[in-house]
C-alpha positions in Angstrom: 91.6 90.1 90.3 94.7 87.5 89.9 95.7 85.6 93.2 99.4 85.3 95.0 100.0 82.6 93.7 102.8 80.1 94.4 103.3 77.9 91.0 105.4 79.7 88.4 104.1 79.6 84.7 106.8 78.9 81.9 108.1 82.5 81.6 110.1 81.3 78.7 107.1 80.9 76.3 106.6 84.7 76.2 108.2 87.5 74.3 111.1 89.2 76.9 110.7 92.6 77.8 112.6 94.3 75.0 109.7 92.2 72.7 106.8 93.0 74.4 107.2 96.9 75.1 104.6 98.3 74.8 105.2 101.4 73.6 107.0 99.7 70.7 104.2 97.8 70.1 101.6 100.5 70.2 98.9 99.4 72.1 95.9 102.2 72.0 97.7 104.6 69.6 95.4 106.4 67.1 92.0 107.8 66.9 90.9 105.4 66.7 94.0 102.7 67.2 93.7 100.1 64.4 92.0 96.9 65.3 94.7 94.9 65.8 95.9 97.1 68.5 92.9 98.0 70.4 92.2 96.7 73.7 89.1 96.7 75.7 87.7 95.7 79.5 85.0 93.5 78.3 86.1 90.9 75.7 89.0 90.4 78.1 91.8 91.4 75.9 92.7 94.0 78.0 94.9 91.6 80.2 96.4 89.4 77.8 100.3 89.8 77.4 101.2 91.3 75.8 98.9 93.8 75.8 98.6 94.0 79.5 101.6 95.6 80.1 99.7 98.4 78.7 96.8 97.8 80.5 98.7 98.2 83.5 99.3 101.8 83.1 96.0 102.4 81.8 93.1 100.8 84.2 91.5 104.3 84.4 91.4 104.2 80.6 88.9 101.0 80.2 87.2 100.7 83.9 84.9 102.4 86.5 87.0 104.0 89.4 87.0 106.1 92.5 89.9 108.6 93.4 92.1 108.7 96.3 92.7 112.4 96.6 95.8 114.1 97.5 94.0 116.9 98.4 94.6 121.0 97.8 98.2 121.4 99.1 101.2 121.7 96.9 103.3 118.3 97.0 106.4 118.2 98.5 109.0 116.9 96.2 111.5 113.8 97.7 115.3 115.0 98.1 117.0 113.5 95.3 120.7 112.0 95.6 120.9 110.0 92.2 123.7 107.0 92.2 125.6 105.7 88.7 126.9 102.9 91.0 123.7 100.8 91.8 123.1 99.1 88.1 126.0 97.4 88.0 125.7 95.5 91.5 125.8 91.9 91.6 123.8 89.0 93.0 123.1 85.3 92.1 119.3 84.6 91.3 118.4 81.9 93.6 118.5 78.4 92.1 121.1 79.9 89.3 125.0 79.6 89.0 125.8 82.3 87.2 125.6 86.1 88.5 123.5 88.6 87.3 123.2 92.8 87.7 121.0 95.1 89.1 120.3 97.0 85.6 120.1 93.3 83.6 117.3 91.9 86.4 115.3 95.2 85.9 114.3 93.6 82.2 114.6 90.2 83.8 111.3 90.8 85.8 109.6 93.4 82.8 109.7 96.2 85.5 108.0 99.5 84.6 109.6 101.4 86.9 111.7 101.4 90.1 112.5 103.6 93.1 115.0 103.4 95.4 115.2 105.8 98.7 118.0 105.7 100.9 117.6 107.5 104.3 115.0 109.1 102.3 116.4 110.4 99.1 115.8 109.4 95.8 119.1 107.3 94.8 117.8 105.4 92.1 114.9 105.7 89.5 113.7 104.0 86.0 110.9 103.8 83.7 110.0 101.3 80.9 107.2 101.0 78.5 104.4 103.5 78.6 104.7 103.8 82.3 106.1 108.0 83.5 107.2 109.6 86.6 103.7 111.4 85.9 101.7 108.5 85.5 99.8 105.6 87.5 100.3 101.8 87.5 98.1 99.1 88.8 99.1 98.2 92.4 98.0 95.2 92.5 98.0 93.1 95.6 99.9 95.6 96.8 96.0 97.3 97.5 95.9 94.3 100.3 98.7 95.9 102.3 97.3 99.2 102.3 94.2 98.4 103.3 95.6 95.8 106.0 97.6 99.3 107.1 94.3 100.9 107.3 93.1 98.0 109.2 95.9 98.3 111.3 95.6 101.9 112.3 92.1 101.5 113.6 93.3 98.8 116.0 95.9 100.9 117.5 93.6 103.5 117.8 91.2 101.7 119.4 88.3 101.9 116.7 88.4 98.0 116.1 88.6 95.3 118.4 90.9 92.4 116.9 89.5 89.9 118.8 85.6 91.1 117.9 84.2 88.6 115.7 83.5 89.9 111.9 79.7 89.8 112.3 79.7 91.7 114.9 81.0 95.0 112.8 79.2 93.4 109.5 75.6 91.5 110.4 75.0 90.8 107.4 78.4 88.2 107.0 76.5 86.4 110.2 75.8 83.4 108.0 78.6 83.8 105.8 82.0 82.2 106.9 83.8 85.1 107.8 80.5 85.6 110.7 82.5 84.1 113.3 86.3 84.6 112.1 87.8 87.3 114.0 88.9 90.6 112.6 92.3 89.7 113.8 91.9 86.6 111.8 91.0 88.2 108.6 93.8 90.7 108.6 96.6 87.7 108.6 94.3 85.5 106.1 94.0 82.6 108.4 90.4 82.1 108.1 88.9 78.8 106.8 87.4 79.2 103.8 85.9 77.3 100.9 87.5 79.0 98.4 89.6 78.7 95.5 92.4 81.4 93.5 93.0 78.8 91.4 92.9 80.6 87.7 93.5 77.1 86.1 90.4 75.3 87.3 87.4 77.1 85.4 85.0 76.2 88.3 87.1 77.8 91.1 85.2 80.2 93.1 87.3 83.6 92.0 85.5 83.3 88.5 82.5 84.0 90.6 83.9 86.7 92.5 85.8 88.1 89.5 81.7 88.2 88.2 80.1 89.6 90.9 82.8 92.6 91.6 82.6 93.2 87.3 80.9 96.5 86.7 80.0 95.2 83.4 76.0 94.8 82.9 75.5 90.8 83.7 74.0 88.9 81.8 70.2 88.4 81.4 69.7 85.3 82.9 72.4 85.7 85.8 70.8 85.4 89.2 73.9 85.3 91.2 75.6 88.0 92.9 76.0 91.7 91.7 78.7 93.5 94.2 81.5 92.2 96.1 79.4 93.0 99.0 76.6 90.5 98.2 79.2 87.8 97.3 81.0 87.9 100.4 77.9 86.9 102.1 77.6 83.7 100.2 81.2 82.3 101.7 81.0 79.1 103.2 83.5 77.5 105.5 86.3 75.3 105.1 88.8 73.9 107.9 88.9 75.7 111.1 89.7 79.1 111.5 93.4 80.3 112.8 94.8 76.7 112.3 96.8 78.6 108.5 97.9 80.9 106.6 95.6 80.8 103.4 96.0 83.7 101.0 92.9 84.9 99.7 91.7 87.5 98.3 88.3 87.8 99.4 89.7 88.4 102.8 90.9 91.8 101.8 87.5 93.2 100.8 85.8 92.0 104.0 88.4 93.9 105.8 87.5 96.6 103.6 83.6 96.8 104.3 84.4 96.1 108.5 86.4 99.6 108.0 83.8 101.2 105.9 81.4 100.2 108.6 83.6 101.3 111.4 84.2 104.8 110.2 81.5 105.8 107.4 84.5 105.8 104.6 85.5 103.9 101.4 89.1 102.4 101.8 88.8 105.3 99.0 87.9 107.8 101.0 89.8 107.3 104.4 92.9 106.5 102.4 92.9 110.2 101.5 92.0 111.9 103.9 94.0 109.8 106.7 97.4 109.1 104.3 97.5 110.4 100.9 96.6 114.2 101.7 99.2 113.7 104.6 102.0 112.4 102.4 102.5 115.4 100.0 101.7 113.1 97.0 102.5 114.1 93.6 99.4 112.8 92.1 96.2 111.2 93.1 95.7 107.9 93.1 93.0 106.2 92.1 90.7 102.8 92.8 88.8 99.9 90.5 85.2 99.4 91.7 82.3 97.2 91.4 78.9 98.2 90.3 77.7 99.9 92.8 81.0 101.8 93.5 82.5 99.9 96.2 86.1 100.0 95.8 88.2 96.7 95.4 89.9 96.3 98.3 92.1 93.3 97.7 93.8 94.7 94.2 92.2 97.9 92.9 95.0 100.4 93.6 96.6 102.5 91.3 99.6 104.8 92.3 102.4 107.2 90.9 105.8 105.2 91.8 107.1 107.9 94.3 104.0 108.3 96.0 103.9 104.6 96.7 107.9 104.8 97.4 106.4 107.8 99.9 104.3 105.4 101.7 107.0 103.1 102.2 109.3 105.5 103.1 106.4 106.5 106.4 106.3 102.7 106.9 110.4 102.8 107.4 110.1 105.9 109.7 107.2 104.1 111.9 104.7 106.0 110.8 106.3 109.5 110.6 106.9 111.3 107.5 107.6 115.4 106.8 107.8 116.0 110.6 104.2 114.1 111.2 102.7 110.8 113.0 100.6 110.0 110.2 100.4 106.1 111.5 100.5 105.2 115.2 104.0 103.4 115.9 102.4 100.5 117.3 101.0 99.7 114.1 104.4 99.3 112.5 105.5 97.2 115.6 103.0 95.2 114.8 103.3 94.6 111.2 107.3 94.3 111.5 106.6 91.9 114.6 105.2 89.2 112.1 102.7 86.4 112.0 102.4 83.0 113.2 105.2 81.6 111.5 103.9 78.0 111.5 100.8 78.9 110.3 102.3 80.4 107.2 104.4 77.3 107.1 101.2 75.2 106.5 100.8 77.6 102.8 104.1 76.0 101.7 105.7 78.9 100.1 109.0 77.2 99.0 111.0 80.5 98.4 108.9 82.3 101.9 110.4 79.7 104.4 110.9 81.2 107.6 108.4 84.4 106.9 104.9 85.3 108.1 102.0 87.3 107.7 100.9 90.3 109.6 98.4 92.7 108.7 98.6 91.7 105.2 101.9 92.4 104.7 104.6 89.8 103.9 107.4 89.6 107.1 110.7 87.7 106.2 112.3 87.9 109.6 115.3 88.3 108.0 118.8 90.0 109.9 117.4 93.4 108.7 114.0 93.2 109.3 112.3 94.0 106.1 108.6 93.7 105.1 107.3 93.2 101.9 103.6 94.1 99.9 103.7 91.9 97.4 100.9 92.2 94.1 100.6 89.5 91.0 103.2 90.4 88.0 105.7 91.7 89.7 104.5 94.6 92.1 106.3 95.5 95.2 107.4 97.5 98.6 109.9 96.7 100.0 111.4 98.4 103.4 114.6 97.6 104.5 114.8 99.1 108.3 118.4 98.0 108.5 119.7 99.2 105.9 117.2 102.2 105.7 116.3 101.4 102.3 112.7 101.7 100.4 111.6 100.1 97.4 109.1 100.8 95.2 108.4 98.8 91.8 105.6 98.7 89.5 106.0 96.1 86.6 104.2 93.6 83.9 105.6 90.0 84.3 103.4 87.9 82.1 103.3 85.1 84.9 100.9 86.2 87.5 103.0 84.6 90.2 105.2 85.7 92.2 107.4 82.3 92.6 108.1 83.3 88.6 110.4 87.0 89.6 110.9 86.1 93.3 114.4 84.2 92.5 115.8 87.3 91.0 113.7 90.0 93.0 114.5 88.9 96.6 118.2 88.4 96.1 118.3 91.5 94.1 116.6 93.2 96.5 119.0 92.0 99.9 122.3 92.3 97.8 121.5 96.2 96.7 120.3 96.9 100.3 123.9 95.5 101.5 125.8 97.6 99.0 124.0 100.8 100.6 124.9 99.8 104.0 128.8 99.2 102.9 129.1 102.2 100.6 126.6 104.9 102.1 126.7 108.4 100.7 
């Protein structure tokens, strides 16, 4: 469970992406794999880098999960229009003088694999490292977005009152500080919490989540909580609620349990049988869970690439996709409406200025419109309405924040989504 956060590490300590690939490295291989190249959930070393750009690809492989079924019917493949023109498009990273290409920022940000749709067809696709067209990468904070889609959908349905209090769907929060935060509140993170991400400072709260949510056994002498459920309700309050933007992740999972309440479904479970089995995904996907089960609703998605390019795609089409409404349109208004600008403002995201947060989804208010999911190490969707353009990367950046790959990403990104729009095919 690693934060948004908004300091960059030095990137230039670690091994670049041609060093650290995994699959040269061979992470896991054998029967067993030799010592120095085994890696497991609960010493840790699972998420070290290098070795985590294994890990990435492999969550099923070391931890509990749940499955996101795509249910019985046969996929439907995503027209395919391949272009040799897109690796050699230009942009400058921000903050840099010199230029840089599509193809070179690919290793620039240890990306995994990327897909690009244009009005719906496949016009670009990679893979790097261990990561196939056939297999599942760690979503990330990506997860939040879903699930703040999910949150979303019930709103415009009518199932959940935005205004409604949190303890008023979830009694047991009541003397937590989400009791009297609205749900509305929740799903754009501007709650007041006491409550730290901060990975540096060994007494910040998230080690205590990060415990709680572990399926591992605790120890004998641990007396604090055992489920993300039971550590929610010890959150105390902090600052007034609605006055900023503050990401955090526990914010996500109590979204997660007011939607489990509201319909009697896991994010798991209604993420099937609302979206996946709707999307003609190629694969299943699959979530990260706690002890008892409970999916983690604030990172623990893992997806094939083109199923989460599909999902984008639906996003870009509000809410449509293969002839169907699978999402009310009002909840893509909504997310593409944005935030409270200035309450964003107050998070002081040097390289966000001018975007907000709606739903739990990342609003630039750019010319074109686009929206962003953003996930720790590099994840991302991005949907370009403008330019009709989707987005999908998975990737392994060994700094967890995203200030470290957004001066290359987000330039990349808007400079390849003008180069569709001037040279369509």
């Amino acid at each position: 469970m690693v934060p948004e956060a908004r300091a960059a590490g030095p990137a230039a300590s670690y091994p670049d992406a041609t060093a650290s690939d995994p699959a040269k490295l061979g992470w896991m291989v054998g029967s067993p794999p030799p010592a120095d190249r085994t890696l497991r959930f609960d010493d840790g070393s699972y998420f070290q880098f290098p070795a985590m750009r294994w890990s990435v690809s492999n969550f099923r492989q070391l931890m509990p999960t749940v499955n996101v079924s795509r249910g019985l019917g046969a996929p439907v493949p995503l027209p395919r229009a391949l272009r040799t023109d897109i690796d050699a498009v230009r942009f400058t990273p921000i903050g840099a003088s010199a230029p840089m290409t599509w193809a070179e920022s690919l290793a620039a940000n240890y990306t995994d694999g990327i897909v690009v749709l244009h009005r719906g067809r496949i016009v670009y696709e990679r893979y790097a490292g261990v990561l196939k067209a056939d297999g599942q990468h760690g979503a990330m904070s990506v997860t939040k977005s879903v699930t703040g889609t999910l949150g979303a959908m019930l709103v415009a349905e009518g199932r959940l009152d935005p205004a409604r209090r949190v303890a008023d769907y979830v009694p047991e929060l009541a003397a937590s500080a989400f009791g009297n935060a609205t749900v509305r509140q929740v799903l754009d993170m501007t709650t007041g919490l006491q409550y730290s991400e901060d990975y540096a400072d060994p007494k910040a709260e998230v080690w205590a989540y990060s415990q709680a949510g572990s399926p591992l056994p605790k120890p004998k002498d641990y007396t604090g909580p055992r489920s993300y459920y039971e550590y929610l309700q010890t959150v105390q309050p902090q600052g007034q609620h609605g006055e900023a933007f503050a990401y955090k992740t526990v914010n996500s999972d109590v979204l997660g349990w007011v939607i489990s309440r509201v319909t009697g479904r896991s994010v798991a479970e209604l993420l099937s049988e609302r979206i996946w089995q709707r999307l003609g995904a190629e694969q299943d996907a699959y979530m990260t869970v706690d002890s008892i089960g409970t999916p983690f609703a604030g990172g623990g998605l893992n997806t094939g690439l083109r199923d989460l390019a599909r999902f984008g795609e639906m996003l870009r089409n509000n809410g449509r996709f293969r002839g169907q409404q699978i999402l009310p349109k009002a909840v893509v208004d909504d997310i593409r409406g944005g935030g409270d600008k200035a309450a964003f403002a107050k998070a002081g995201y040097e390289l966000l200025q001018g975007w907000s947060y709606r739903d739990m989804w990342w609003v630039t208010h750019n010319d074109h419109g686009a929206f962003m999911a953003r996930g720790v190490h590099g994840q991302r969707i991005y949907v370009d309405p403008k330019a009709e353009m989707v987005i999908a990367r998975y990737a392994s950046h060994p700094v967890a924040s995203n200030a470290a790959n957004d001066p290359t990403t987000l330039p990349a990104f808007e400079a390849l989504a003008r180069h569709l729009m001037s040279k369509p095919r």
